[in-house]
C-alpha positions, 0 to 999 in steps of 0.5 A, a space after each residue: 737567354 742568349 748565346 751563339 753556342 749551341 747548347 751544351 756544346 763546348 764551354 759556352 753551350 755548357 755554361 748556357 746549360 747550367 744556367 738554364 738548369 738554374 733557372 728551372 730549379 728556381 721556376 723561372 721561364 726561360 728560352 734560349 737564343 742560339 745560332 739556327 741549327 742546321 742553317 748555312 752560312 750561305 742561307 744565312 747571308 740571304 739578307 742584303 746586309 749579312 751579304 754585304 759584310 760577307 763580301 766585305 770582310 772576306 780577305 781579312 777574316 781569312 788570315 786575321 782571327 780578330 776580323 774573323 771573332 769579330 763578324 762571328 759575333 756581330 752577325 750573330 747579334 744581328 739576326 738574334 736582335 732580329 728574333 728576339 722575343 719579349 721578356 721581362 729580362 734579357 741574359 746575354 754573354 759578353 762579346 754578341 749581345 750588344 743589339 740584343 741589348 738595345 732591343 731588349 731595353 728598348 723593348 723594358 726588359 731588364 739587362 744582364 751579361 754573362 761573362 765567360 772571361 776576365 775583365 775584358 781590358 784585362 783579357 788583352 793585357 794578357 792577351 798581349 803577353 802570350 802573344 809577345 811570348 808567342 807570336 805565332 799568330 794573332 789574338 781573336 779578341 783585339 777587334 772585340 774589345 769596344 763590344 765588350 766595353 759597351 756591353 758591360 755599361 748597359 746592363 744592371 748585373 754581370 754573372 761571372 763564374 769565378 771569384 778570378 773574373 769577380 776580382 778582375 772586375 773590381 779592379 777595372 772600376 766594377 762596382 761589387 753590387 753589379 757582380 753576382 757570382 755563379 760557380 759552374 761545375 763538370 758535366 756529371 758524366 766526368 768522373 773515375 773510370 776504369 780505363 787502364 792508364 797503360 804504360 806510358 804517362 800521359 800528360 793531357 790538355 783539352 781545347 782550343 789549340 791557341 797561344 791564349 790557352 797556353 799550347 804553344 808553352 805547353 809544346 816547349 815545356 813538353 819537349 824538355 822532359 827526358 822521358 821516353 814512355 811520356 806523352 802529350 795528349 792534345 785534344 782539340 782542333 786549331 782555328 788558324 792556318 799558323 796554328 795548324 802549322 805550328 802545331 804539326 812541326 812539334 809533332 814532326 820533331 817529337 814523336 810523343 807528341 799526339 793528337 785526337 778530337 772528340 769526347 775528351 773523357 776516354 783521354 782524362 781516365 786515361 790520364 796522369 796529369 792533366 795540364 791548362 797553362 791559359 793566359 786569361 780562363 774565366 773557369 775551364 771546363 776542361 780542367 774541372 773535368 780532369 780534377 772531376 775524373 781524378 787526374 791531378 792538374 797543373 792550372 794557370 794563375 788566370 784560370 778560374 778554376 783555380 778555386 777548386 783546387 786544395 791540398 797540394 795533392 789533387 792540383 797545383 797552380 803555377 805563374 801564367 806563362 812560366 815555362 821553367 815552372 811548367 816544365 819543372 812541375 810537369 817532370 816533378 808529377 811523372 818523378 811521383 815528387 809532387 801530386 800525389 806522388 
């Protein structure tokens, strides 16, 4: 199995783990292909090729996260080609593994992807809606596209972890027998603490802090609550210089607004709501987490993790990219009218 996270580290190592955890249940040898641990990039780009890329790309991986998503990618799938080692089958995730996928075919192995997201065309669909709605900066994913495209046409079987991913394949033309469904689930390490919730309600998301995943809709439908004891609990980091600075002047003009990395967990005990409002999330780890540990959460209609949710009580999904309907939920849980209230 392939995967340029490490594993276990964030959403794709996590994915790659319970995975793997599979296969052992099952009795199936299996390895794993990451990026080298403690290597540099300038170790790295020792071979003539990376080198030349490098240099190459430089002026547009600076200021364009797609050129950036893009070599990330190829350079990983290049030198793991390179290492890859026989086998009778190949598992690689979608966007890195298209010489992976030549090697390992060349080599008769059997093909398979792993795929984090929706439907790719579908992916930039949603993609161009967030980012009319927000332009505040550029998607990560318009230079991965035809990747993605060719991946999925040269492998036997597609493993997706929703029935949301499932349904957007179908409706790209992927036929059901190509598709096998594996649900993930949180870490066990998520679940009810005993840490005071204080007295302020903390309403939390953890992630990427991107226009995809909804941040800056979370920002506007944030600022609209009246509470003075409310606060935002954004755990994450951005990738982007336009991010950075958009999520800072929200902080400068509301000071409820606050910001952590690191282990998500002490923040979801302490929360009171949880919020995912992603444009197009092929599960979201974060928010199963949230739900593992108690918390109520509002989710997108495009994030998988939709699924677990039941009752009314424990979660409630809202229209992608609705900020009325955001705000109003949002000020509805901290009433106590909605959620559990």
């Amino acid at each position: 199995m392939s995967c340029s996270a490490l594993l276990g580290a964030g959403g794709l190592g996590r994915h790659s783990a319970e995975l793997l955890d599979a296969f052992a249940r099952r009795g199936v040898a299996a390895g794993y292909l990451s990026e080298r641990r403690g290597e540099t990039d300038a170790a790295r780009s020792r071979t003539r090729g990376r080198r030349m890329l490098d240099v190459a790309l430089r002026p547009l991986t600076f200021y364009r996260p797609a050129w950036r998503a893009w070599k990330e990618s190829v350079l990983f799938d290049r030198d793991a080609a390179r290492r890859l080692p026989h086998a009778d089958h190949f598992l690689g995730f979608n966007g890195s593994s298209l010489a992976q996928l030549r090697a390992a075919g060349r080599a008769g192995d059997s093909l398979s992807l792993v795929a984090a997201n929706p439907h790719f065309t579908y992916l930039m669909s949603q993609h161009a809606r967030a980012f009319s709605q927000y332009p505040v900066d550029r998607s990560y994913a318009t230079r991965l596209a035809r990747r993605n495209l060719r991946e999925y046409d040269q492998v036997q079987r597609i493993y997706v972890a929703s029935q949301y991913v499932w349904e957007s394949f179908l409706e790209q033309g992927t036929p059901a027998e190509k598709l096998s469904l594996f649900p993930l689930t949180p870490a066990p390490r998520f679940t009810p603490g005993e840490t005071a919730r204080g007295d302020t309600f903390n309403i939390v998301f953890v992630g990427s802090l991107t226009v995809d995943k909804g941040v800056p809709l979370l920002l506007d439908a944030f600022t609209r609550l009246p509470f003075a004891d409310a606060r935002l609990v954004l755990v994450g980091g951005w990738t982007t210089t336009a991010m950075r600075r958009h999520v800072q002047a929200a902080r400068a003009a509301d000071s409820r607004i606050e910001l952590f990395v690191g282990d998500p967990l002490p923040h979801l005990r302490a929360a009171r709501l949880y919020a995912h409002p992603a444009y197009a999330e092929g599960f979201g780890y974060a928010a199963a987490e949230a739900f593992a540990c108690g918390v109520p959460v509002l989710v997108s209609q495009d994030t998988g993790m939709k699924e677990l949710l039941g009752g009314g009580q424990t979660g409630m999904i809202l229209p992608t990219g609705d900020l009325d309907a955001l705000a109003e939920a949002m000020a509805a849980a901290y009433r106590g009218e909605i959620l559990g209230g």
